[in-house]
Backbone as CSV, one residue per row, in Angstrom:
resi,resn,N_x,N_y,N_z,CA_x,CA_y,CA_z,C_x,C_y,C_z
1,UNK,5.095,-44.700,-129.893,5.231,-43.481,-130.669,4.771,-43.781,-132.094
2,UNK,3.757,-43.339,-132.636,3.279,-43.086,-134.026,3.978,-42.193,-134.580
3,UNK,3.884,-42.511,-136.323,5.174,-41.777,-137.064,3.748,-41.769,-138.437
4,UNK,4.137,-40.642,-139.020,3.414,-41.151,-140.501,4.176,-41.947,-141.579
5,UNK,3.162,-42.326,-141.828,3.512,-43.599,-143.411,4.394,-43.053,-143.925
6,UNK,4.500,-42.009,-144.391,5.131,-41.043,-145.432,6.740,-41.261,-145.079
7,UNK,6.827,-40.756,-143.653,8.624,-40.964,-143.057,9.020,-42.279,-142.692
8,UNK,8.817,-43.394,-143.511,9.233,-44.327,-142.741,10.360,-44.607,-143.943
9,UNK,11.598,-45.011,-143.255,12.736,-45.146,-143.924,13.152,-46.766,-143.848
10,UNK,14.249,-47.168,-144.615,14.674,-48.389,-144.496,15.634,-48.132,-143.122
11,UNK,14.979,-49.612,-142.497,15.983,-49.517,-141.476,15.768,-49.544,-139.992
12,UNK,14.463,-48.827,-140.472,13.721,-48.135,-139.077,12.465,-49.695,-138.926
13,UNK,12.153,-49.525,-137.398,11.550,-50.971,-136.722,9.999,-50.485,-136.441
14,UNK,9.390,-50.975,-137.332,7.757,-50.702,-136.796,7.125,-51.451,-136.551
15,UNK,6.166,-51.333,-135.769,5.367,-52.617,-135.590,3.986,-53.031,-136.940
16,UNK,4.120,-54.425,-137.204,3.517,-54.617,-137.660,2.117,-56.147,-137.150
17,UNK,0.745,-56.143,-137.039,0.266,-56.955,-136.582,1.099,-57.882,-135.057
18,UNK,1.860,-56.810,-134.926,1.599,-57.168,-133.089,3.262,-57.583,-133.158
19,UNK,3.792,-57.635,-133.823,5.212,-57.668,-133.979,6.323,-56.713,-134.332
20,UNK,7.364,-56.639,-133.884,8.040,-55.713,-134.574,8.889,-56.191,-136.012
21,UNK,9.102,-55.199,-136.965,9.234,-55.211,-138.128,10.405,-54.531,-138.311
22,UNK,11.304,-54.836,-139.224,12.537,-54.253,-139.538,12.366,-53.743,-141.209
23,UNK,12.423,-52.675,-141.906,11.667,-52.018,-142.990,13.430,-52.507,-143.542
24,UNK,12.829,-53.529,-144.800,13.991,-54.019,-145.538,14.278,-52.797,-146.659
25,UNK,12.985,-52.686,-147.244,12.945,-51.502,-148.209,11.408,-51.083,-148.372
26,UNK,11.503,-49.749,-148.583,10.188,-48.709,-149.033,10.556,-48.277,-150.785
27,UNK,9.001,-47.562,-151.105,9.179,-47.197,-152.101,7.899,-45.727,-151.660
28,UNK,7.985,-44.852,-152.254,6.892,-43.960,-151.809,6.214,-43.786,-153.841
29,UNK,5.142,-44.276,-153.430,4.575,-44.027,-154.336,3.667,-43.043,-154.771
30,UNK,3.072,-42.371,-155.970,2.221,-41.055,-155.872,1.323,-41.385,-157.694
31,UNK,0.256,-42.236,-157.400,-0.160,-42.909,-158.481,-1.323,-41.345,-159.652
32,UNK,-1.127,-41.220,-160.244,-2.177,-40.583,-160.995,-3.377,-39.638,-160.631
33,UNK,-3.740,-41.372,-160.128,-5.253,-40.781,-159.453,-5.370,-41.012,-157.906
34,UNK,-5.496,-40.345,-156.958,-5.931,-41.396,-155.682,-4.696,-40.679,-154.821
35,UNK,-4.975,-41.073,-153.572,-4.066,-40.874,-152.627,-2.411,-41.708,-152.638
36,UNK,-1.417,-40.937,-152.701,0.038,-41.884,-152.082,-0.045,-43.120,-151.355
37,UNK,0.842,-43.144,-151.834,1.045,-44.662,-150.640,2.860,-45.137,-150.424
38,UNK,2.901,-45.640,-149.551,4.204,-46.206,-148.893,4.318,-47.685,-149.314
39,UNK,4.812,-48.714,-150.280,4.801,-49.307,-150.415,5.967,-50.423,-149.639
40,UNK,5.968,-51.312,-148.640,7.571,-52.182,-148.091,7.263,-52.883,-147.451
41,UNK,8.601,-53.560,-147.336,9.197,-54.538,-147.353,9.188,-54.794,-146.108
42,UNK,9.214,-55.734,-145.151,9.262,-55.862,-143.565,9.894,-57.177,-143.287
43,UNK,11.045,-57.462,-142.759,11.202,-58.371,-142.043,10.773,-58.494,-140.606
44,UNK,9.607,-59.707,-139.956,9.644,-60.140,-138.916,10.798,-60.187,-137.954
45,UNK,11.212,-59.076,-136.817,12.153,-59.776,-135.965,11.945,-60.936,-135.067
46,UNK,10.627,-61.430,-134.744,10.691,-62.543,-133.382,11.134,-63.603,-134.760
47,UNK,10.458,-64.120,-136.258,10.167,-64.775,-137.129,10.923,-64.757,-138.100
48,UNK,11.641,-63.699,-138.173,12.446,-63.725,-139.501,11.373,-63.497,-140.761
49,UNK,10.048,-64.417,-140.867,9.285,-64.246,-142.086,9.606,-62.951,-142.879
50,UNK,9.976,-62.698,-144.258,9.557,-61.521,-144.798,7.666,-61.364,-145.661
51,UNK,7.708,-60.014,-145.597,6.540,-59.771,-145.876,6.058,-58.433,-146.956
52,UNK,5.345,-58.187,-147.458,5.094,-56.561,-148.066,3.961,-55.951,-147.633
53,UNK,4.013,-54.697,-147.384,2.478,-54.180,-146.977,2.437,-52.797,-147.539
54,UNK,1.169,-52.642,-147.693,0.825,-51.240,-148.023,0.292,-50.204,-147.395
55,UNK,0.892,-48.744,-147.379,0.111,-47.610,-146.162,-0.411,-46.355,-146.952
56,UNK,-1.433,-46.071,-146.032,-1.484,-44.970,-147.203,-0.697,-43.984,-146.529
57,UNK,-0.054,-42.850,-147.248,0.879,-41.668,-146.895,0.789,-41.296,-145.324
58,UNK,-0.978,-41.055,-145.845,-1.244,-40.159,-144.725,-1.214,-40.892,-143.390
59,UNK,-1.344,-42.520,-143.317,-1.254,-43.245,-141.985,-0.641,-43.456,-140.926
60,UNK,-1.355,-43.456,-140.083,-0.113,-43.395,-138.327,0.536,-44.564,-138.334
61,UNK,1.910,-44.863,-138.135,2.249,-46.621,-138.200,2.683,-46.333,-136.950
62,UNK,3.108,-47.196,-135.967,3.569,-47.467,-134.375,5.011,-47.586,-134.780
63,UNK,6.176,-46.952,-134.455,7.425,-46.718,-134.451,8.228,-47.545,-133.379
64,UNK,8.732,-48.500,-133.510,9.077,-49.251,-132.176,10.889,-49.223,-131.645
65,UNK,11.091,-48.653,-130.621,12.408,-48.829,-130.331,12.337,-49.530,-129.658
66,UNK,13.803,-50.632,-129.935,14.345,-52.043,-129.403,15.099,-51.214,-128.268
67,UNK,15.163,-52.108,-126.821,15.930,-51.846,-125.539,17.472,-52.383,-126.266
68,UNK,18.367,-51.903,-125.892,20.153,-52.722,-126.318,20.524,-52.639,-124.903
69,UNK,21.323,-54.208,-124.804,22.349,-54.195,-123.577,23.846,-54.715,-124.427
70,UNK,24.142,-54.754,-123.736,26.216,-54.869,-124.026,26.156,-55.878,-123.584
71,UNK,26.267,-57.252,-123.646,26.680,-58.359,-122.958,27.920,-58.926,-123.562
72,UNK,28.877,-60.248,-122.323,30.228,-60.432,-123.169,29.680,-61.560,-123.330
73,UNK,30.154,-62.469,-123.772,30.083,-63.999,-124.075,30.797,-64.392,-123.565
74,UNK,30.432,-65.638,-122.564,31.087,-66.710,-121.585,31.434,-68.133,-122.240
75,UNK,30.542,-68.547,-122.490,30.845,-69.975,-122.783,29.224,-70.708,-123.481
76,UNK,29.513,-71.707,-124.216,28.422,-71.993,-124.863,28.205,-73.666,-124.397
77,UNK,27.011,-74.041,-124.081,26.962,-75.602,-124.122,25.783,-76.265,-125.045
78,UNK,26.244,-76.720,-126.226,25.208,-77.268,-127.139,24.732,-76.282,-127.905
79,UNK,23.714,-75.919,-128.048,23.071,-74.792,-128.478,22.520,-73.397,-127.664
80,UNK,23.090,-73.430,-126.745,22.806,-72.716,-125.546,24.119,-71.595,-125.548
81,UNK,24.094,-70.578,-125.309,24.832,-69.221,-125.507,25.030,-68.867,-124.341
82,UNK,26.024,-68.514,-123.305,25.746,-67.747,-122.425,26.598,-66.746,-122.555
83,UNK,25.938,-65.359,-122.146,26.407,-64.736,-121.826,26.091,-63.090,-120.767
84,UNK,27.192,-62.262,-120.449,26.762,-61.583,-118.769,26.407,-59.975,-119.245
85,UNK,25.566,-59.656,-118.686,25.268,-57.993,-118.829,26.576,-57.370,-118.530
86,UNK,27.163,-56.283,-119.067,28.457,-55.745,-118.834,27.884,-54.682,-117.851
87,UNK,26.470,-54.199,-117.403,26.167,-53.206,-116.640,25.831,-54.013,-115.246
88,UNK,24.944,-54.797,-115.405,24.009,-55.603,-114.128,24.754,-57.151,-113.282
89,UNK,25.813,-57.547,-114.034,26.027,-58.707,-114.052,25.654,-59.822,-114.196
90,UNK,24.169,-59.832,-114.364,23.171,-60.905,-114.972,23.881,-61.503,-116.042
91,UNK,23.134,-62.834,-115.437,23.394,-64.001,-116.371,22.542,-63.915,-117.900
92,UNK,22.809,-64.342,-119.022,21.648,-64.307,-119.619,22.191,-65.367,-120.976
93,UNK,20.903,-66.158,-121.268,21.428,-67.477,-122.295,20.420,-67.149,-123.599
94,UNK,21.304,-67.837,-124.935,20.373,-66.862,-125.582,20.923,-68.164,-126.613
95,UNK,19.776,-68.488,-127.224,19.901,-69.876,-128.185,20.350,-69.591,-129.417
96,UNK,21.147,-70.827,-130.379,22.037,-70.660,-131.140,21.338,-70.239,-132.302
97,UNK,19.632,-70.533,-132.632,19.185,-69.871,-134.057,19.111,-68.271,-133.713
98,UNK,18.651,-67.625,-132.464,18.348,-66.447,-132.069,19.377,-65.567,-132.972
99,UNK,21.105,-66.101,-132.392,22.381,-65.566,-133.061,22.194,-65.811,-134.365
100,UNK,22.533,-66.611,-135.058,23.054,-67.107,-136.308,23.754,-68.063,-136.279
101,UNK,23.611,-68.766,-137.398,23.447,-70.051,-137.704,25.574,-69.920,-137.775
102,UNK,26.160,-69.045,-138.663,27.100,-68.593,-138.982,27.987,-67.523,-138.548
103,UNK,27.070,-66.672,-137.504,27.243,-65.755,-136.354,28.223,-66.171,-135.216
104,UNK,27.559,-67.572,-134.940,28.233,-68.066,-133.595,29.697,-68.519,-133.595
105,UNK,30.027,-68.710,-135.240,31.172,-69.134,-135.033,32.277,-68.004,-135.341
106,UNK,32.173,-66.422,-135.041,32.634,-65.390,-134.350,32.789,-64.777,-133.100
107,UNK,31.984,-66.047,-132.251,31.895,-65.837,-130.258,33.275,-66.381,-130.074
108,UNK,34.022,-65.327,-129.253,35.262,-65.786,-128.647,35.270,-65.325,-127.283
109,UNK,35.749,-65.763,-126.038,35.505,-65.538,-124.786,35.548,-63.923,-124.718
110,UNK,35.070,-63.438,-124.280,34.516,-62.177,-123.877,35.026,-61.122,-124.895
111,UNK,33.726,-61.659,-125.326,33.626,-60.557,-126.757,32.284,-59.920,-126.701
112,UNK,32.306,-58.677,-127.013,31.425,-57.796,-126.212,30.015,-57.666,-127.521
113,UNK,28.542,-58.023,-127.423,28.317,-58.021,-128.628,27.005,-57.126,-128.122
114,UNK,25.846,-56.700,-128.623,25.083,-55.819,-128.379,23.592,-56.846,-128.722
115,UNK,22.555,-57.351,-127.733,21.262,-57.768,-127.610,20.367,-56.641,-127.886
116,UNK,19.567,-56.823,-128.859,17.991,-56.313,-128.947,17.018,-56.897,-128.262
117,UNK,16.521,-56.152,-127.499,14.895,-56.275,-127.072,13.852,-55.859,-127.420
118,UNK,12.527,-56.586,-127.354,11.117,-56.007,-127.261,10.587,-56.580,-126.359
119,UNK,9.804,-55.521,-125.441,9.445,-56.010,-124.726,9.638,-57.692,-123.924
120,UNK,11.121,-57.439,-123.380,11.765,-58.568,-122.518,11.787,-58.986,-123.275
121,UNK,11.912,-59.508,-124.803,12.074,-60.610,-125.662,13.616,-60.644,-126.164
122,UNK,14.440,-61.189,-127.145,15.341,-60.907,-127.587,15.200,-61.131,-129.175
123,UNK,15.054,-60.113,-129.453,14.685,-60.313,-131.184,16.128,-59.516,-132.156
124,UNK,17.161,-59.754,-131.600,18.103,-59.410,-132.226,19.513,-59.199,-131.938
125,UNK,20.993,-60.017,-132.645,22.030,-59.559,-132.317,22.659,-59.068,-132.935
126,UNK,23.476,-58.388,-132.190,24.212,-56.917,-132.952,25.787,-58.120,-132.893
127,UNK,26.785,-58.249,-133.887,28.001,-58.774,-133.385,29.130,-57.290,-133.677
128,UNK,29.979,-57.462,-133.369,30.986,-56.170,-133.895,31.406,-56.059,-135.245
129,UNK,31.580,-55.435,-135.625,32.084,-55.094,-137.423,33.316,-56.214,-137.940
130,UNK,34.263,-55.797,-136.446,35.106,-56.413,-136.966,35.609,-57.291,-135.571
131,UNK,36.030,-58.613,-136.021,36.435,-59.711,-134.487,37.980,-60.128,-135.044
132,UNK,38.786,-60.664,-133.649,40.157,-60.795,-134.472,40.354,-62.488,-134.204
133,UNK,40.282,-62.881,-135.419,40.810,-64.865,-134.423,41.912,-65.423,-135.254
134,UNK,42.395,-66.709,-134.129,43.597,-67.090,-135.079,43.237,-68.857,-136.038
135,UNK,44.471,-68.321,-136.761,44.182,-69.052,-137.921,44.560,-70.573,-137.498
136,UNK,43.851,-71.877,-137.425,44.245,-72.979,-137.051,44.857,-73.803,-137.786
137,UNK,43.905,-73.775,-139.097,44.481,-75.076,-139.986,44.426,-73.678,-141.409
138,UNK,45.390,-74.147,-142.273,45.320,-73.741,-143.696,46.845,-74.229,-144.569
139,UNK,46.801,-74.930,-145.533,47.631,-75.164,-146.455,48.782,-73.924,-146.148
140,UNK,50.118,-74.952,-146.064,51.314,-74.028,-146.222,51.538,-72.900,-147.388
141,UNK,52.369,-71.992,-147.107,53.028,-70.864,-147.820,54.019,-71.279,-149.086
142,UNK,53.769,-71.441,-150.482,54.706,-72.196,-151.468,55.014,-70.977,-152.084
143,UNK,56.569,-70.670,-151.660,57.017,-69.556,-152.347,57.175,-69.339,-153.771
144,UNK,56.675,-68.808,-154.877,56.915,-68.992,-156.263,56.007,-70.104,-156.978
145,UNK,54.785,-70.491,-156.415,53.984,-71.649,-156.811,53.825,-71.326,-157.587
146,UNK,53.133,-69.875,-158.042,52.029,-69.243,-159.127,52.486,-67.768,-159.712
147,UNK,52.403,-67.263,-160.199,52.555,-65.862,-160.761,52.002,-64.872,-160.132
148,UNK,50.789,-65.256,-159.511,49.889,-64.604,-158.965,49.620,-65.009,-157.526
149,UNK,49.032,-64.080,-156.392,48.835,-64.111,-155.226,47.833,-64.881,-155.235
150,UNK,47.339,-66.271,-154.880,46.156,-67.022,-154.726,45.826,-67.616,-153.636
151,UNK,44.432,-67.251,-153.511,43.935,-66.856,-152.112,44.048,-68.676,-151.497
152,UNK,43.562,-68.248,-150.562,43.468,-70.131,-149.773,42.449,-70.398,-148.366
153,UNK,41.508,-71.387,-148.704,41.377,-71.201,-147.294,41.435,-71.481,-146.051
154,UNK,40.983,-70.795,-145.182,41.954,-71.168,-143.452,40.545,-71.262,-142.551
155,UNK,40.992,-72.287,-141.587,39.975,-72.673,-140.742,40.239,-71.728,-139.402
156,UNK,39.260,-70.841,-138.925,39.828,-70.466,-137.464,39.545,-71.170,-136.215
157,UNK,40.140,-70.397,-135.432,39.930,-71.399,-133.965,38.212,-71.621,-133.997
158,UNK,37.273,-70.781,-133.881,36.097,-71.018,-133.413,35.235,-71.996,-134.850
159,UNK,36.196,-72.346,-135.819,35.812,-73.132,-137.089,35.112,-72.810,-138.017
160,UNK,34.738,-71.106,-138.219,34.884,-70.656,-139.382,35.714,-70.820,-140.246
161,UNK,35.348,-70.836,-141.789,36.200,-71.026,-142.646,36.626,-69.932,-143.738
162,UNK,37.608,-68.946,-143.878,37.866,-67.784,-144.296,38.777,-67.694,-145.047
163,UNK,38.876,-67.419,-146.429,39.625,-67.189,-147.410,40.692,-66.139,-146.808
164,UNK,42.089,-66.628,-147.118,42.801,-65.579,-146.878,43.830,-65.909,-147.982
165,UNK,44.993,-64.511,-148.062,45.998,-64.692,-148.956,47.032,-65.528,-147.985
166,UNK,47.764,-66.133,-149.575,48.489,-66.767,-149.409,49.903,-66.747,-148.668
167,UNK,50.161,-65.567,-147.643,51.064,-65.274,-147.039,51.016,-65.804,-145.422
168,UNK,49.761,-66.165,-145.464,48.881,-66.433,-143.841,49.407,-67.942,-143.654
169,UNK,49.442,-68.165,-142.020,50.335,-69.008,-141.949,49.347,-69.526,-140.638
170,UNK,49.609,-71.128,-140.299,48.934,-71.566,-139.186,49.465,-70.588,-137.825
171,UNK,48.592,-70.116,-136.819,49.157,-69.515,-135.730,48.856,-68.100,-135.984
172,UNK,48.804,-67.241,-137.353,48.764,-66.089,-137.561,47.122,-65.414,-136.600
173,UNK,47.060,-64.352,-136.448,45.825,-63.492,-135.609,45.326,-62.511,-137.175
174,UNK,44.077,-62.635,-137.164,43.806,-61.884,-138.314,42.469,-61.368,-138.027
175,UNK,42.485,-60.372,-139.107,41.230,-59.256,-138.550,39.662,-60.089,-139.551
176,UNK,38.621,-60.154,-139.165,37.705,-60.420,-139.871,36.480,-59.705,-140.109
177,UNK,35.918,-59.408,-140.818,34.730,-58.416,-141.127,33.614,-59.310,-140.823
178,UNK,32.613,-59.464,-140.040,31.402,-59.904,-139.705,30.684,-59.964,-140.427
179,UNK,30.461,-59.072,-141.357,29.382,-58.314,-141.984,29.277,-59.324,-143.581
180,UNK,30.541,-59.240,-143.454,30.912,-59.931,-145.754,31.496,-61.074,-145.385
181,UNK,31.884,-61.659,-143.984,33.071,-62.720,-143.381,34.047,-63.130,-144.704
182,UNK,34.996,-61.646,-144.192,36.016,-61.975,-145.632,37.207,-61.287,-144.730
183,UNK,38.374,-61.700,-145.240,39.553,-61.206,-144.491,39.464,-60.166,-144.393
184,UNK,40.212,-59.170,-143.458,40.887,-57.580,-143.901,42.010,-57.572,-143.867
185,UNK,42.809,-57.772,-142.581,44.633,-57.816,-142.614,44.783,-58.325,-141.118
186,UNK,45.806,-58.616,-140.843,46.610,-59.364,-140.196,46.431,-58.289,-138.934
187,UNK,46.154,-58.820,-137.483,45.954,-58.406,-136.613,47.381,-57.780,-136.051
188,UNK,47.383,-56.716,-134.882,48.629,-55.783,-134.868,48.943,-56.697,-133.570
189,UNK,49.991,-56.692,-133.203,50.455,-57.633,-131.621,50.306,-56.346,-130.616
């Protein structure tokens, strides 16, 4: 599906030189003299590379939608990911740079996360907003240490390391934001 230059928004996946592209940021420009132009930003999904390119307004760009499946996560060996289609039951393994370097250590047994495709490839993971894990190691609770609430930080089971307040205790379940990997609050039983 072709789209013009003109509508292309941040966000949206186009192809660029035979790849698909994730539009980091646009600018629409309208110079003096001469025709408009679309000026942005593209991250490579197979590559990560970023890049800038220029369109003119009026140009057809190729609009690319990624396939999504739901898969849970099973178990990991080394750098190797596995995990099962929640529709097909297929197996499917998906390597540890693909995820994130810092991603992976939010995989907890069947945790449901969302794969991008292009064309059969996997050029992208979706994780959930928010994952809940428990807290393993973190400096005890010193009642009256300080005047002030001061934060501390706590190692979780999967060995992320996450600032939390000082009320959090080894054993506690707590909510985590994916997105900023910063506390939110204490998970509900």
């Amino acid at each position: 599906m072709f789209v013009r230059a003109n509508i292309i928004r941040v966000g949206m996946i186009i192809e660029y030189e035979g790849s698909p592209c994730k539009v980091m940021s646009m600018t629409h420009v309208t110079p003096g003299k001469g025709n408009a132009i679309v000026q942005t930003k593209l991250r490579n999904l197979r590559t990560g590379v970023q890049t800038e390119n220029r369109y003119r307004a009026t140009e057809d760009v190729k609009r690319v939608v990624l396939d999504s499946q739901t898969v849970e996560y099973l178990y990991n060996d080394g750098e190797d990911y596995h995990f099962m289609n929640t529709s097909s039951y297929e197996q499917l393994m998906i390597k540890a740079e693909v995820i994130g370097e810092e991603e992976v250590k939010f995989l907890t047994p069947n945790l449901q996360i969302e794969v991008q495709f292009y064309e059969k490839e996997i050029v992208g993971v979706e994780l959930p907003k928010v994952v809940e894990l428990i807290v393993e190691e973190c400096p005890p609770y010193i009642k009256g240490a300080t005047a002030t609430n001061q934060p501390k930080p706590a190692t979780m089971e999967t060995g992320i390391i996450i600032t939390v307040p000082n009320f959090i205790n080894v054993g506690d379940k707590i909510r985590i934001d994916t997105v900023e990997k910063k506390y939110l609050e204490r998970a509900k039983s």
